[in-house]
N, C-alpha and C positions, 0 to 999 in steps of 0.2 A: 516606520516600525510595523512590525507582522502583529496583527490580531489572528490567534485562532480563537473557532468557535464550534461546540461541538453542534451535534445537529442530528440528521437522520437523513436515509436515500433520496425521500421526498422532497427535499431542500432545490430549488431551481438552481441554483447557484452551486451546489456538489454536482445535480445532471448532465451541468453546462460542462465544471472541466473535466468529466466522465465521457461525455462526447467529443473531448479535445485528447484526451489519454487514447481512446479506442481509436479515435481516426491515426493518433501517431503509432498504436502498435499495428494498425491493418498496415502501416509502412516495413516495420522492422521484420512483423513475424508473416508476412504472405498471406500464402495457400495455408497456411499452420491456425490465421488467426482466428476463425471462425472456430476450433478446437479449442483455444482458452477461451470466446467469447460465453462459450457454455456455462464455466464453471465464475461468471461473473456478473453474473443478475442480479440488478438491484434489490429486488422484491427478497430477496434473502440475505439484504446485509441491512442493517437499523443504527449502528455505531457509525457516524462517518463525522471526518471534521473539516473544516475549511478556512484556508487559510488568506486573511485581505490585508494586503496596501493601501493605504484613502479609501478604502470601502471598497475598490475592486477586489475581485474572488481571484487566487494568485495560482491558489495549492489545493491539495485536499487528500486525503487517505480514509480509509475504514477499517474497521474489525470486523471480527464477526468469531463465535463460538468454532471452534474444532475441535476440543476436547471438553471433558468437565475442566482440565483445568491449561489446557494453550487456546491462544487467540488466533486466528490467521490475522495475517496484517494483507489489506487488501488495496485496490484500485490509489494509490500514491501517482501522484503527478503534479508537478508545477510548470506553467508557463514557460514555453523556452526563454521569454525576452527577462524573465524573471530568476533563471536558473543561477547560480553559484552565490546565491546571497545568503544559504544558510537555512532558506526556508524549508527541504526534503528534512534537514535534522529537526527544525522545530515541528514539524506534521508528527514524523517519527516519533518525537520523544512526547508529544502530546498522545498519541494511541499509545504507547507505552502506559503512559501515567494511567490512562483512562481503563486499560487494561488489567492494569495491577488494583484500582480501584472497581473494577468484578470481581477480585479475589481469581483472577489468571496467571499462574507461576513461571508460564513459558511462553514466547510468541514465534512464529513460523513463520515463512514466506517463503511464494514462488516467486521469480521472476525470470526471464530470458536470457538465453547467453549473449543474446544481440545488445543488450541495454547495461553494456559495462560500466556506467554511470551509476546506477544503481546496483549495481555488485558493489561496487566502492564507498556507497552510501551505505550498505547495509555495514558491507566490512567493518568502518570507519565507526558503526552503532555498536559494536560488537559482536554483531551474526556472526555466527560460523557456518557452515556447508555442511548438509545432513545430504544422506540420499535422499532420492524424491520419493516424496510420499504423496499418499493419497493418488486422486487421479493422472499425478506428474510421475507415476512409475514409467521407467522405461521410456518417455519424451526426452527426447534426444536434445532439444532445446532449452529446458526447464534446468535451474539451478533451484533448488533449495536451501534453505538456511535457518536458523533458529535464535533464539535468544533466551537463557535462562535470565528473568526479571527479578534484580536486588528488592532485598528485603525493605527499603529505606526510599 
């Protein structure tokens, strides 16, 4: 059974699969990665959650403010050997909930055209495709998507 737990950047166990997320996208995105590693520094996200199996750390995602009132959904990754069990939706719907309990109406994200899996994931949450905003203008790589969050 998945336990999440929310937590903060500081958490050794969020750092770890943060350090496991960044080494697979320095695979996907190149010469490109060091251009999103900018806009993904800890020291500015405090929302993050983690997700365990028998106490191993599996998952994990963040939020963090972008508007008064949307959240970016940030740093999402689970374990390859752990992948299609369901756990990216429960991360998901946990920064959801978490977010709707800031009083957030909207939530956001970028991720990469390389990481079709997570297109699908988002799809599947009900994202849709915004153009890119913020610093993902005009990155050729960069999908955008949003989520307006039910009242309920």
């Amino acid at each position: 059974m998945v336990k999440i737990i929310r937590t903060d950047s500081n958490n050794p166990d969020f750092r770890d699969l943060v350090a496991l997320l960044d080494k697979d996208l320095q695979i996907r995105d190149g010469e490109e990665h060091s251009f999103y590693g900018q806009f993904n520094k800890l020291d500015k996200i405090r929302e993050t959650v983690v997700a365990y199996i028998d106490e191993e750390p599996v998952g994990s995602g963040a939020l963090r403010a972008y508007t008064d009132d949307t959240a970016e959904i940030k740093r999402m990754f689970v374990k390859p050997q752990f992948r299609g069990k369901g756990i990216a939706q429960n991360i998901l719907a946990a920064l959801e909930t978490w977010a709707k309990e800031l009083n957030f109406s909207t939530c956001i994200l970028e991720t990469g055209k390389k990481q079709p899996e997570a297109i699908s994931l988002y799809q599947k949450a009900g994202y849709i495709f915004i153009p890119n905003y913020g610093q993902y203008q005009n990155v050729e790589n960069s999908v955008s998507m949003k989520k307006i969050l039910s009242e309920n």
